[in-house]
FIZA-294122 format. One record per atom (N, C-alpha, C, O, CB): residue number from 1; residue in one letter; chain; atom name; x, y, z. Coordinates in steps of 0.02 Angstrom, whole numbers, plus 50000, padded with zeros to 5 digits. Glycine has a CB too. Layout:
REM residues N
NUM  a  A  CA  X  Y  Z .
...
***
This chain:
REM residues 121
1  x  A  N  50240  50379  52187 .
1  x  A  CA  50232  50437  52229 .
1  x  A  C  50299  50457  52261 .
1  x  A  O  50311  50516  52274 .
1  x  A  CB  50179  50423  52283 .
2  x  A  N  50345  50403  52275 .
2  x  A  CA  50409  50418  52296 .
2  x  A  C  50439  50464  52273 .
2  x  A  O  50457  50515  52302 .
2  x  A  CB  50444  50377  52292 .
3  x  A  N  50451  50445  52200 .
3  x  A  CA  50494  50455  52164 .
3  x  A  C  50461  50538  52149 .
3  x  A  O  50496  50584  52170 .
3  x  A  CB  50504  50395  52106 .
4  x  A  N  50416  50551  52125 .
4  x  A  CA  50387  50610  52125 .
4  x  A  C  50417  50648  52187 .
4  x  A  O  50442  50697  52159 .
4  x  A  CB  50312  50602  52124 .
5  x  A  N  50427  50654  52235 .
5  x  A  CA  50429  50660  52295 .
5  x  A  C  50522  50691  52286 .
5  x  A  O  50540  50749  52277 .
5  x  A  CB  50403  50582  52340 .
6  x  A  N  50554  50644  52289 .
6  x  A  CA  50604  50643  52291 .
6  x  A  C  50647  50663  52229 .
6  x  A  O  50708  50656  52232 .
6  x  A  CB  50610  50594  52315 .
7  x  A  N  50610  50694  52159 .
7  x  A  CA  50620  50734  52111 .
7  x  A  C  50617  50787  52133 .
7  x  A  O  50666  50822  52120 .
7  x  A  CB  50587  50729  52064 .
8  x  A  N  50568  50819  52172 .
8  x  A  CA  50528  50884  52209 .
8  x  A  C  50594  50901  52221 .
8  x  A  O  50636  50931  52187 .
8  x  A  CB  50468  50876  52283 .
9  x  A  N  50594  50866  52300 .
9  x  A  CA  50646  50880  52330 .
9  x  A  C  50712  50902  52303 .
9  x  A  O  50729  50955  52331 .
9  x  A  CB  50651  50835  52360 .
10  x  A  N  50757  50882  52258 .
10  x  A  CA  50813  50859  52217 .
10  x  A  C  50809  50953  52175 .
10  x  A  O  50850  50998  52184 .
10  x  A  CB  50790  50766  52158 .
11  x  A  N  50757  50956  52140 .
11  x  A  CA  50756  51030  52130 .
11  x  A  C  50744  51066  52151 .
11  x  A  O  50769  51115  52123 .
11  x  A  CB  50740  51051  52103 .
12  x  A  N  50698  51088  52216 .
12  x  A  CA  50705  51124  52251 .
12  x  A  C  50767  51143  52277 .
12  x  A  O  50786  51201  52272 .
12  x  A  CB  50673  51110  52282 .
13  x  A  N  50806  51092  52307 .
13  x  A  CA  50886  51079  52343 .
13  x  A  C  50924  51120  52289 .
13  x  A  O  50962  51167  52301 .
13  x  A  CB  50920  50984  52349 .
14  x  A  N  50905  51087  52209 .
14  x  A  CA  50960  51145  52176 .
14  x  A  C  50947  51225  52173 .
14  x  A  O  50989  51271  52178 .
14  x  A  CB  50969  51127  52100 .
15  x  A  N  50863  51229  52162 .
15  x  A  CA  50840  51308  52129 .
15  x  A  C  50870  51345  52209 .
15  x  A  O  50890  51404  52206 .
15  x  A  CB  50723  51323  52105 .
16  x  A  N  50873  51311  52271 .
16  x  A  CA  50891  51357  52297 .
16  x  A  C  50977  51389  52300 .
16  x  A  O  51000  51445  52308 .
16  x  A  CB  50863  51339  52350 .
17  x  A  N  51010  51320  52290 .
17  x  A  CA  51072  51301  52288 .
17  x  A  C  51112  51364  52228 .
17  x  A  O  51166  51394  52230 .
17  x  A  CB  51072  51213  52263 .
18  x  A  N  51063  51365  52184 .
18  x  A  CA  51084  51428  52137 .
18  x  A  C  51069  51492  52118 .
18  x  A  O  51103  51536  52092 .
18  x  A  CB  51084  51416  52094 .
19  x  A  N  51004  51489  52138 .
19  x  A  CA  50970  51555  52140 .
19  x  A  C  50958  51593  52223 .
19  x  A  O  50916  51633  52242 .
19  x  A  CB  50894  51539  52102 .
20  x  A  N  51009  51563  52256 .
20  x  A  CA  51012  51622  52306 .
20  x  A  C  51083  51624  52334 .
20  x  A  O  51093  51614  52394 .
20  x  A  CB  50959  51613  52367 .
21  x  A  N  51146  51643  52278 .
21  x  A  CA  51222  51658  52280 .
21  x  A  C  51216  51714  52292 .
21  x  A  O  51181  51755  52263 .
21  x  A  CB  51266  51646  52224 .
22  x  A  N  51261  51725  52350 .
22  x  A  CA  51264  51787  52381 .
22  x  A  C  51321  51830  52335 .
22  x  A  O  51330  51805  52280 .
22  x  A  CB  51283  51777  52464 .
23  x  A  N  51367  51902  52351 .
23  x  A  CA  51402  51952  52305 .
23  x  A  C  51453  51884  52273 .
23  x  A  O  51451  51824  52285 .
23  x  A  CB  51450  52031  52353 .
24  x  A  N  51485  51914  52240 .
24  x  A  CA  51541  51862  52207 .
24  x  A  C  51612  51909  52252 .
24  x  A  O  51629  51967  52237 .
24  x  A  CB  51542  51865  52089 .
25  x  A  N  51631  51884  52284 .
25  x  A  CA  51702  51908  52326 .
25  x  A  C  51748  51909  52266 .
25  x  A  O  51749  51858  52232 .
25  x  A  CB  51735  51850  52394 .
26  x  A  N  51794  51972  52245 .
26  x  A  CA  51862  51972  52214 .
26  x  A  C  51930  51983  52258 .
26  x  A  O  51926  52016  52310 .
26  x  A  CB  51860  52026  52163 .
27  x  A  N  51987  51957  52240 .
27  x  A  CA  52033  51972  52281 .
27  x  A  C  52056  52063  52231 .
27  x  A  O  52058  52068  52169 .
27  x  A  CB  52101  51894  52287 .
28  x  A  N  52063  52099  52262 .
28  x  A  CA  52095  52149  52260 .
28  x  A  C  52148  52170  52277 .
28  x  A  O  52161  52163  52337 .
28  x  A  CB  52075  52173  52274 .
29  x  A  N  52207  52206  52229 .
29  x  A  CA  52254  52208  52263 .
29  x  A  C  52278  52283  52239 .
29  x  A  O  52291  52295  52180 .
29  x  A  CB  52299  52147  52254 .
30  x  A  N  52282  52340  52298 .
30  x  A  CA  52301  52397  52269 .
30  x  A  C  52372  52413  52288 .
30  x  A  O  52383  52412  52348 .
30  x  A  CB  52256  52448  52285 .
31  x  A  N  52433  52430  52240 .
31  x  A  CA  52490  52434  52248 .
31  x  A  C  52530  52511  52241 .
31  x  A  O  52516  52544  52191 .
31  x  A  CB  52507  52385  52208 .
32  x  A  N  52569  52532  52280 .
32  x  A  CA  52617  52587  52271 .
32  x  A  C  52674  52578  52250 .
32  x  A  O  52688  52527  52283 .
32  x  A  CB  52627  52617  52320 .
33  x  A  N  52712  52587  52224 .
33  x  A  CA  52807  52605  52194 .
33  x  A  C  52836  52681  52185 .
33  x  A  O  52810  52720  52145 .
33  x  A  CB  52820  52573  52105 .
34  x  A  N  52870  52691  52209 .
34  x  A  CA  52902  52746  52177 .
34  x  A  C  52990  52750  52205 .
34  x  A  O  53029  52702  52198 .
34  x  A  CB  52854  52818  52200 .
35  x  A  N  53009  52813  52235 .
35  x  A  CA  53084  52821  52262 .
35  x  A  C  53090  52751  52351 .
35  x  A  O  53048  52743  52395 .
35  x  A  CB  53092  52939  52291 .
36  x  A  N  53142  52726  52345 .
36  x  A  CA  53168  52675  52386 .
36  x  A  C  53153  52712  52451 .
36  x  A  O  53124  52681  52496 .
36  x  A  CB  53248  52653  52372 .
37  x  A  N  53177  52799  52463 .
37  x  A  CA  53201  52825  52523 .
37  x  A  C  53112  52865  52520 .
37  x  A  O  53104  52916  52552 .
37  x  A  CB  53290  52880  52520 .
38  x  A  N  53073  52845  52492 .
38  x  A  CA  52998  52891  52509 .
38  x  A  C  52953  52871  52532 .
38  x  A  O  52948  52811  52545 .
38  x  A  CB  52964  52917  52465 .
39  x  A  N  52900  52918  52547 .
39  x  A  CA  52846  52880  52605 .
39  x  A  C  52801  52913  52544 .
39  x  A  O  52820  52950  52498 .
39  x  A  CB  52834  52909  52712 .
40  x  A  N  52722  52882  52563 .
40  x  A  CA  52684  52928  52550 .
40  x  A  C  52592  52902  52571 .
40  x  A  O  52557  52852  52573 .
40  x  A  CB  52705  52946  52471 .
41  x  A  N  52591  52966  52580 .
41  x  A  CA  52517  52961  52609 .
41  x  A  C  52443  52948  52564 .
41  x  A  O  52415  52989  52527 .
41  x  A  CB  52509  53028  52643 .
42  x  A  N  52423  52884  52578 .
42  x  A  CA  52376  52849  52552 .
42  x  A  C  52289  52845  52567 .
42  x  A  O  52270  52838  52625 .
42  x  A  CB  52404  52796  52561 .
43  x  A  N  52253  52849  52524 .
43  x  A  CA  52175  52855  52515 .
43  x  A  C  52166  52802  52485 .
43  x  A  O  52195  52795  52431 .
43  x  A  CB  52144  52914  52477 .
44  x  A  N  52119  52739  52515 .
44  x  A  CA  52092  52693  52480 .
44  x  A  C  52020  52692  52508 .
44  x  A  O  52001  52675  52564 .
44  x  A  CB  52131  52629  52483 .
45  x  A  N  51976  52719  52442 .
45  x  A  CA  51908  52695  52411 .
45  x  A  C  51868  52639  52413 .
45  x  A  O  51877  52614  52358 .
45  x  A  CB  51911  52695  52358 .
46  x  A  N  51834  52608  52438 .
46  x  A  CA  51802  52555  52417 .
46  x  A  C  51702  52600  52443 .
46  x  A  O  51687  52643  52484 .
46  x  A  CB  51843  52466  52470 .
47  x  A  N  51660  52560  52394 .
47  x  A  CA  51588  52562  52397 .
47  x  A  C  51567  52546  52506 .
47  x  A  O  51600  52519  52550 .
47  x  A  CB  51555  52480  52325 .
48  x  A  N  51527  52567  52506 .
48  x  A  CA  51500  52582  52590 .
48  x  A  C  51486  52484  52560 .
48  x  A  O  51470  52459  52506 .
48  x  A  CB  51401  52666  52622 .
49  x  A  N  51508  52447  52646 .
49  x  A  CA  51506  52395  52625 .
49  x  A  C  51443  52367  52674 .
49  x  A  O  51437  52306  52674 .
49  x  A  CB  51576  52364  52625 .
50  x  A  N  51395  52405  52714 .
50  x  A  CA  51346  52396  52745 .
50  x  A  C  51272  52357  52703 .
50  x  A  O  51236  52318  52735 .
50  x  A  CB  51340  52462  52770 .
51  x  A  N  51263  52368  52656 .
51  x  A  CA  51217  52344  52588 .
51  x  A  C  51145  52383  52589 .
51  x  A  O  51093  52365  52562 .
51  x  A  CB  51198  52250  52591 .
52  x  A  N  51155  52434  52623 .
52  x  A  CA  51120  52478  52622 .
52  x  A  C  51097  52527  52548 .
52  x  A  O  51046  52561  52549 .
52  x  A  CB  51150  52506  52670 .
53  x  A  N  51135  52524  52497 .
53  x  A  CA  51123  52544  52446 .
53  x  A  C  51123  52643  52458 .
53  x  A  O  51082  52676  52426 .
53  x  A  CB  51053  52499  52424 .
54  x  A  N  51170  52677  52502 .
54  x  A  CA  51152  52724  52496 .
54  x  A  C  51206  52765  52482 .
54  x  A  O  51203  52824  52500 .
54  x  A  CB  51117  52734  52539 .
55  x  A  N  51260  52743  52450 .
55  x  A  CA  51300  52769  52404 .
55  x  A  C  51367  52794  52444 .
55  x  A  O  51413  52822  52414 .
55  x  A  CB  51262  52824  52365 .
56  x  A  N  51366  52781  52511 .
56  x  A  CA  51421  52816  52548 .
56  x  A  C  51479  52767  52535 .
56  x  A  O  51459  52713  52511 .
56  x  A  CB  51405  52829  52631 .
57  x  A  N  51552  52772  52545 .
57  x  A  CA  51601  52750  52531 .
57  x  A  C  51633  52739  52595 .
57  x  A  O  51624  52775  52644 .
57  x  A  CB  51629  52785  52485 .
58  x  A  N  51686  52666  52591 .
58  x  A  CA  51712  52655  52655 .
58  x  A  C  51803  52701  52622 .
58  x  A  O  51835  52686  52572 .
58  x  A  CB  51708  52547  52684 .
59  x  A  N  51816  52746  52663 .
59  x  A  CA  51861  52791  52641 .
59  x  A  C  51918  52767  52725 .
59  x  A  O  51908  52777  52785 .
59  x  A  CB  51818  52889  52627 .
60  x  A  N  51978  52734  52684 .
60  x  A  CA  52047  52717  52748 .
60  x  A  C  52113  52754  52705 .
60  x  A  O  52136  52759  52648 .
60  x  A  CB  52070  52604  52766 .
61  x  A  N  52126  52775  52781 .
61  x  A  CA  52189  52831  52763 .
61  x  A  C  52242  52793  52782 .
61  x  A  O  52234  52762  52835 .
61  x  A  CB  52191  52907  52805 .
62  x  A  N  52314  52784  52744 .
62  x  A  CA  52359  52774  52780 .
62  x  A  C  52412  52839  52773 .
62  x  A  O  52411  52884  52731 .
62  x  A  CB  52383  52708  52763 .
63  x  A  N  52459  52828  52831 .
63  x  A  CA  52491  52916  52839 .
63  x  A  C  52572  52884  52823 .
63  x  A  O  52586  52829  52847 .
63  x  A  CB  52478  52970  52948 .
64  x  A  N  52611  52912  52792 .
64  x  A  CA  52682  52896  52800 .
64  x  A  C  52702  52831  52771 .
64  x  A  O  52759  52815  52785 .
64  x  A  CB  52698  52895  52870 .
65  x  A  N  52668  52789  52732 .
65  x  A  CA  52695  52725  52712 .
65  x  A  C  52744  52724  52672 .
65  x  A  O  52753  52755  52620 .
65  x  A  CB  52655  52689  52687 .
66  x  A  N  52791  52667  52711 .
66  x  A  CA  52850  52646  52651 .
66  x  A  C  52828  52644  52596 .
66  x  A  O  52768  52659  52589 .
66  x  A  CB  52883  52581  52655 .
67  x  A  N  52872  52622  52529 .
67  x  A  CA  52857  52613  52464 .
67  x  A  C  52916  52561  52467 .
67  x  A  O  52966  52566  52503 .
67  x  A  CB  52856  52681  52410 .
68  x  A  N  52899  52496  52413 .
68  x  A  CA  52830  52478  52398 .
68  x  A  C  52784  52472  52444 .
68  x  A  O  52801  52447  52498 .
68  x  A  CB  52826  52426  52368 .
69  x  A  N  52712  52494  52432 .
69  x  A  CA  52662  52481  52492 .
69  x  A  C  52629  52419  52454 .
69  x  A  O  52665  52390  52413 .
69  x  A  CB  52602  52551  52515 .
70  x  A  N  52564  52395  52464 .
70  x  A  CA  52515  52330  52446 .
70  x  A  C  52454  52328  52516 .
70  x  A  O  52451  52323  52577 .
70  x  A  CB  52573  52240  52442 .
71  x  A  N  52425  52334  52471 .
71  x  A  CA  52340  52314  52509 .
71  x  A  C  52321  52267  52488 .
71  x  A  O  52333  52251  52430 .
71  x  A  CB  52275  52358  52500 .
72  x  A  N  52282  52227  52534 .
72  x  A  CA  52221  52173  52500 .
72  x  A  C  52176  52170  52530 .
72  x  A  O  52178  52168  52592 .
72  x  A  CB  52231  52106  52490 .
73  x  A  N  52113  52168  52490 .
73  x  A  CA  52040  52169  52512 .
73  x  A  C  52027  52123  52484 .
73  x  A  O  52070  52092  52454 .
73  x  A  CB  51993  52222  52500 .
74  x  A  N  51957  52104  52488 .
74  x  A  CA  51899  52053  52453 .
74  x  A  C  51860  52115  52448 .
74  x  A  O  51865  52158  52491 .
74  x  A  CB  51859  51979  52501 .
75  x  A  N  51812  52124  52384 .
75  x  A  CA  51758  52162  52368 .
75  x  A  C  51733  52110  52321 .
75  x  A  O  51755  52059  52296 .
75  x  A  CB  51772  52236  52341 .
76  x  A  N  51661  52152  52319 .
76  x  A  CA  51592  52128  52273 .
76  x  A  C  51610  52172  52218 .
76  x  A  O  51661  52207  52215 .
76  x  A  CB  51505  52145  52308 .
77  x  A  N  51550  52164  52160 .
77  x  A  CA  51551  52209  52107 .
77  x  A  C  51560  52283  52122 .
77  x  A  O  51517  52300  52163 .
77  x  A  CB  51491  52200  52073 .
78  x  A  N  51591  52320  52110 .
78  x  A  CA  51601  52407  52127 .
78  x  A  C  51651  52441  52091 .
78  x  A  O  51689  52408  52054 .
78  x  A  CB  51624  52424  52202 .
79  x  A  N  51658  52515  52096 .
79  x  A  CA  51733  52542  52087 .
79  x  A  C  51770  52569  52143 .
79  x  A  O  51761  52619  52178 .
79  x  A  CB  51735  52596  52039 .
80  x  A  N  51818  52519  52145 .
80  x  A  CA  51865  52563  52208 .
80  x  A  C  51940  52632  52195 .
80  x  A  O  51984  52631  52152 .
80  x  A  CB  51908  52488  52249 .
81  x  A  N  51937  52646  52209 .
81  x  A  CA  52000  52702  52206 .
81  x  A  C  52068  52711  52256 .
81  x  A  O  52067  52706  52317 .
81  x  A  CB  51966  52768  52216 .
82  x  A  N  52120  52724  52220 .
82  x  A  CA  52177  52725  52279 .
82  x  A  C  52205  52802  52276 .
82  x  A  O  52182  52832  52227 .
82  x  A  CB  52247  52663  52264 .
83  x  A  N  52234  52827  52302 .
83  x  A  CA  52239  52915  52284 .
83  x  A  C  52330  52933  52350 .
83  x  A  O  52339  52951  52408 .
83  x  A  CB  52122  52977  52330 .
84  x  A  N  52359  52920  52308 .
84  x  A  CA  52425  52922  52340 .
84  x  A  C  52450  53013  52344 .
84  x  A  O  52405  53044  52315 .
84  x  A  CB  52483  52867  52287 .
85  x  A  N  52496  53054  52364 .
85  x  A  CA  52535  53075  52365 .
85  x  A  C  52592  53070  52403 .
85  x  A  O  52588  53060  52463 .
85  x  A  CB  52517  53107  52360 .
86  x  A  N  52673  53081  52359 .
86  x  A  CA  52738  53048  52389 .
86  x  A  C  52771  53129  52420 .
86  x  A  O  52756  53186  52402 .
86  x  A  CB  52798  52997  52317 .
87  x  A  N  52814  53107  52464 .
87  x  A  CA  52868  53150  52499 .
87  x  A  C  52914  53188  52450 .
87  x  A  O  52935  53246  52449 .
87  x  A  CB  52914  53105  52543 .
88  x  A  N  52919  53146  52418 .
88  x  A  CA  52967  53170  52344 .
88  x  A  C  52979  53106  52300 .
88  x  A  O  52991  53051  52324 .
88  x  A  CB  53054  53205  52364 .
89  x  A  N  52975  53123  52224 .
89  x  A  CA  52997  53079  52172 .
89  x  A  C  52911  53068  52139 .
89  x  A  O  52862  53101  52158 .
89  x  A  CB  53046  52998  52208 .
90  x  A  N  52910  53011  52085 .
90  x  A  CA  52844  52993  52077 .
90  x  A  C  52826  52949  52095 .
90  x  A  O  52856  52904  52123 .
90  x  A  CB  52825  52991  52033 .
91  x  A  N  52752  52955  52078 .
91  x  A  CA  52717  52862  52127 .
91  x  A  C  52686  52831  52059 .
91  x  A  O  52647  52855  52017 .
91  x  A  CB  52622  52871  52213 .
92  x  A  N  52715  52774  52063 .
92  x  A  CA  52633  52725  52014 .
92  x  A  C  52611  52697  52058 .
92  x  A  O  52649  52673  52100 .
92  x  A  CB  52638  52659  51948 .
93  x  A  N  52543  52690  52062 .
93  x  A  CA  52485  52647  52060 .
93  x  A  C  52463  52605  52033 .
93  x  A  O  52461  52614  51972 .
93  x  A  CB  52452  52661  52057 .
94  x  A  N  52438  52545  52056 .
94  x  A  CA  52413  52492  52022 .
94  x  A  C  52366  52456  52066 .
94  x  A  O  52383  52436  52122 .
94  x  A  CB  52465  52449  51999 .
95  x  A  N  52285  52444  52032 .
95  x  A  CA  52243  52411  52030 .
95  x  A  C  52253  52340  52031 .
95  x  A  O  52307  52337  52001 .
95  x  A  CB  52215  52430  51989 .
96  x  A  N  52240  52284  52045 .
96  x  A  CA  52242  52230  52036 .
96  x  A  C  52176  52161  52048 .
96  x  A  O  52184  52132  52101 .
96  x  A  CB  52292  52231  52068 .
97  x  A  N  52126  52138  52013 .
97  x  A  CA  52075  52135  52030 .
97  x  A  C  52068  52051  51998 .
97  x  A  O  52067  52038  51938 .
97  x  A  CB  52032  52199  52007 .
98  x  A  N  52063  52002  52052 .
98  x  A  CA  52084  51944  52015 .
98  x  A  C  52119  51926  51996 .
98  x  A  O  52113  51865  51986 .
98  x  A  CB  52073  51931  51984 .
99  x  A  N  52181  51956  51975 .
99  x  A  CA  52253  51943  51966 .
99  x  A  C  52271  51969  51882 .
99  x  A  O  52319  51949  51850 .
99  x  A  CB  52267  51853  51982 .
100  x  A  N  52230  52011  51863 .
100  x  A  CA  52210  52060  51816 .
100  x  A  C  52226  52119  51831 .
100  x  A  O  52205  52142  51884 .
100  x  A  CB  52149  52061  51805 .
101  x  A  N  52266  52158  51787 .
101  x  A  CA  52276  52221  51822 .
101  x  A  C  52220  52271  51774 .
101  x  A  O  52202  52261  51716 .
101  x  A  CB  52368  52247  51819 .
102  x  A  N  52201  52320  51816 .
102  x  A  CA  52132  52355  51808 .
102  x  A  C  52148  52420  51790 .
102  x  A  O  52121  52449  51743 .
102  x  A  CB  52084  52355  51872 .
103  x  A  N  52195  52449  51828 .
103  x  A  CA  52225  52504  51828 .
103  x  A  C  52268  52539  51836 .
103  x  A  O  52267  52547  51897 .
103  x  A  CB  52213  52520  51839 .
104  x  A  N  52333  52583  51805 .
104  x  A  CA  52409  52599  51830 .
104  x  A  C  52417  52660  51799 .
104  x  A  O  52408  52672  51740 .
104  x  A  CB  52470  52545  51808 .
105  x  A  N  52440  52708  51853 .
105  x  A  CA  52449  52752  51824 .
105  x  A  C  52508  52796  51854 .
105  x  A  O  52518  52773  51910 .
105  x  A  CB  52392  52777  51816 .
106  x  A  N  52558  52856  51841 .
106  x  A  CA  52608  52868  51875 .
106  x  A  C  52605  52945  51852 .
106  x  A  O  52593  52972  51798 .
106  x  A  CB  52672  52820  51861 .
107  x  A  N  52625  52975  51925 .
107  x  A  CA  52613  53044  51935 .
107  x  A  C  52685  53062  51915 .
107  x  A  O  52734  53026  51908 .
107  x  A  CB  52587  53069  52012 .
108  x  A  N  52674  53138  51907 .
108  x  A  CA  52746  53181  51914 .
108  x  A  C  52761  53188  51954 .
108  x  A  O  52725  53183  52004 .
108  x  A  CB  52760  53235  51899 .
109  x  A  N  52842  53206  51956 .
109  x  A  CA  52865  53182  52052 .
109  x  A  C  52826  53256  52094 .
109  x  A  O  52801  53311  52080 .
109  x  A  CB  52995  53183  52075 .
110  x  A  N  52838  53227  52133 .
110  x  A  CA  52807  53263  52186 .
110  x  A  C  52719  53277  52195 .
110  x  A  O  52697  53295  52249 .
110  x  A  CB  52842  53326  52180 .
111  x  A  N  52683  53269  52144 .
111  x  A  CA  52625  53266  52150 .
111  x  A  C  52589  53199  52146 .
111  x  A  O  52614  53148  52124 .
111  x  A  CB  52606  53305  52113 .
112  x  A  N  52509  53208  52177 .
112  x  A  CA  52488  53147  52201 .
112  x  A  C  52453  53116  52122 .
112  x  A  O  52436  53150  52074 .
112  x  A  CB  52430  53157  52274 .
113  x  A  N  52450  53026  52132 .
113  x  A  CA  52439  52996  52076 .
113  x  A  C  52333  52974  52120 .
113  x  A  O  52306  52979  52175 .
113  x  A  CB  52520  52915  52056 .
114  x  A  N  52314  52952  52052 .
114  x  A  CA  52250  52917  52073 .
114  x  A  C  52237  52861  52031 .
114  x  A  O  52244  52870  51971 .
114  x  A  CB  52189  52963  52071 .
115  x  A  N  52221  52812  52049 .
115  x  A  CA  52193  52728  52006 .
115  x  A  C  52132  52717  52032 .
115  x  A  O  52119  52714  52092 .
115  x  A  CB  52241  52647  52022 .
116  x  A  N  52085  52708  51975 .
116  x  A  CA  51993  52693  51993 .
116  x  A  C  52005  52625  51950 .
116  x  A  O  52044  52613  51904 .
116  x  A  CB  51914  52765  51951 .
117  x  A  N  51957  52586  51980 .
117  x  A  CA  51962  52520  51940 .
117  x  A  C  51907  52503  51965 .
117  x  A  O  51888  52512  52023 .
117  x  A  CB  52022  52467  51947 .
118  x  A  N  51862  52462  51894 .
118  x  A  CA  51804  52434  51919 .
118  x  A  C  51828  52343  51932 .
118  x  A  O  51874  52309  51909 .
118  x  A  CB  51735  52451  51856 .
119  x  A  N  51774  52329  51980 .
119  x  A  CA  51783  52251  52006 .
119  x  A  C  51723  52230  51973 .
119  x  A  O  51668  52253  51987 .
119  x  A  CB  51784  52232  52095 .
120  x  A  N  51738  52173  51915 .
120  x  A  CA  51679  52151  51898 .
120  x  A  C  51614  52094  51936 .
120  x  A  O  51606  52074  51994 .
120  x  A  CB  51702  52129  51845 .
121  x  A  N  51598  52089  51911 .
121  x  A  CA  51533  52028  51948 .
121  x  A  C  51581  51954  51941 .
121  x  A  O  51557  51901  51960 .
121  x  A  CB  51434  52018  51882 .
***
């Protein structure tokens, strides 16, 4: 009867141990480059992180940033977006998701660049 007992127990301890993992956290890393002497004003995207399921987006502005810039988040499964325009010259962008790059892309000077990258599970 013990042993019955203490089998129970033993899988229960695991089925919960695995079947109730919460989002899978990624490191994210969204990056700017362009001219040494430029700034430029930044839009980063990520999914509404409330778990509400109702589709709104957490939307952070930065105004005037040096270049190179670098963000880092932790996100769950989603697509996030970065949406630069520079003072003058061009910008690349780059996604970085796990230490995988997701997405890069580089504008004509003076106009703004955009990188969408999905974060997998």
């Amino acid at each position: 009867m013990n042993r019955i007992l203490i089998v129970a127990a033993t899988v229960a301890t695991l089925g919960l141990a695995t079947g109730c993992s919460g989002p899978q956290l990624k490191d994210v890393r969204f990056e700017l480059t362009g001219d040494a002497d430029a700034t430029a004003n930044v839009t980063r995207t990520l999914p509404d992180s409330t778990g509400t399921g109702s589709g709104d987006t957490n939307v952070a502005k930065f105004d005037a940033v040096k270049l190179p810039w670098k963000n880092d988040v932790r996100q769950d499964k989603s697509t996030v977006a970065l949406t630069a325009t520079p003072t003058k010259g061009a910008l690349t962008c780059r996604i970085i998701v796990a230490g995988k790059e997701v997405a890069k892309k580089t504008s004509a000077p003076g106009q703004p660049v955009t990188c969408t990258g999905a974060v997998p599970e």
